[in-house]
C-alpha positions in Angstrom: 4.9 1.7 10.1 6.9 1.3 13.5 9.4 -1.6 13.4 9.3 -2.0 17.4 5.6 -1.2 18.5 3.4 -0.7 15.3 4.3 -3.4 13.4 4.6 -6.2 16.4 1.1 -5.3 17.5 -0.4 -5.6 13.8 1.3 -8.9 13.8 -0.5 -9.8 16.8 -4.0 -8.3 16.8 -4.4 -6.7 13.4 -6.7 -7.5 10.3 -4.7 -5.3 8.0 -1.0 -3.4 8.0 -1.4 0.3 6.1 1.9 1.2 4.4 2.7 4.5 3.3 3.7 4.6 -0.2 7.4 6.4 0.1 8.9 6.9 -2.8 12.0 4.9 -2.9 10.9 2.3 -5.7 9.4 0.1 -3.0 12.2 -0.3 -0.9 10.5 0.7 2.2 7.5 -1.3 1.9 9.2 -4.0 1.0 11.2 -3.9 4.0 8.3 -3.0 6.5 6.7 -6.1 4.7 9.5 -8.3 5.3 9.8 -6.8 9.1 5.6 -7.8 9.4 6.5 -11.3 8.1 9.2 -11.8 10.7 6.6 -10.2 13.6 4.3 -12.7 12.0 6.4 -15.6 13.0 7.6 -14.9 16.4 4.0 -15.0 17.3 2.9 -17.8 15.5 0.6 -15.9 13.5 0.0 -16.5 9.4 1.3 -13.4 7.5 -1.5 -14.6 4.6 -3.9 -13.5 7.3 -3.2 -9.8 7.7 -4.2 -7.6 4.7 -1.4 -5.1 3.0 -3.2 -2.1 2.0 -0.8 0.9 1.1 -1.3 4.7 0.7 -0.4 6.5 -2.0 -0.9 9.9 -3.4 -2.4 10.3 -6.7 0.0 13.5 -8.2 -2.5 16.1 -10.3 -1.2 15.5 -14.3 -0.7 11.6 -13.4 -2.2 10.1 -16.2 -4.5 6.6 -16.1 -1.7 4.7 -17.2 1.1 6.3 -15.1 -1.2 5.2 -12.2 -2.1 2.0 -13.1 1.5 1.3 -14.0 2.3 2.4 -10.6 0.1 0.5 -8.6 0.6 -2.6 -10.7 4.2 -2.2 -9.5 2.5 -1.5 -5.4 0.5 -4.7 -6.5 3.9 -6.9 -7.0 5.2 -5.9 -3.8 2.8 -7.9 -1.9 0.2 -5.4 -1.7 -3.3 -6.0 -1.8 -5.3 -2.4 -1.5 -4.3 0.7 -2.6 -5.7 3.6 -0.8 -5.7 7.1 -2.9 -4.9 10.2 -1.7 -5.2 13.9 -2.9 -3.5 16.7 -2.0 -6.9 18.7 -1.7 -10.0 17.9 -2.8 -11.3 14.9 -5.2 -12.0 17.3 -9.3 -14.0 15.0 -11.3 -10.9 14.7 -13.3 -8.8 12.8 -9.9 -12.2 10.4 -10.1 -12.0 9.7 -13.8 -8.1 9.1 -13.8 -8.4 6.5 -11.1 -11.4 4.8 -12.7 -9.7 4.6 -15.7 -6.5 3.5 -14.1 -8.3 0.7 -12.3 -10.3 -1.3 -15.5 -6.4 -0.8 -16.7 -5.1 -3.0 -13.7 
């Protein structure tokens, strides 16, 4: 998520930019966004063309729609892959919340 090195050199050579999912309400990955755009243009590159993924933990009583609800909001910021995390292991319960959370999105 580096705004001098990272970022720049996705702009350049990248086929997708991997957010981390800070929670601030977006604001950060809307800003890194925003900074990936700019790098975009200085190199004459099409922002369209790099994929936003983001990661984001999945917390262990989030319900389905708490989660889809969240990443619908992810989803508005631009983003175009959501990549779940655990704090330990996947439980058939984690799998089952984000299946259910994704036929809700």
């Amino acid at each position: 998520m580096g705004e001098t090195k990272t970022l720049p050199l996705v702009a350049r050579y990248a086929d997708a930019c991997n957010l981390f999912d800070v929670p601030d309400g977006g604001k950060t990955v809307k800003h890194k966004l925003a900074v990936l755009s700019r790098h975009c243009e200085k190199v004459g590159r099409a922002y369209q063309d790099i994929e936003k993924t983001v990661s984001t933990r999945l917390h262990p009583d989030e319900s389905p729609d708490a989660f889809a609800r969240r990443c619908s909001e992810i989803a508005a910021l631009g983003i175009e892959h959501i990549v779940v995390i655990l704090p330990g292991p996947w439980t058939d319960d984690a799998v089952a919340t984000v299946a259910t959370a994704a036929r809700r999105c």
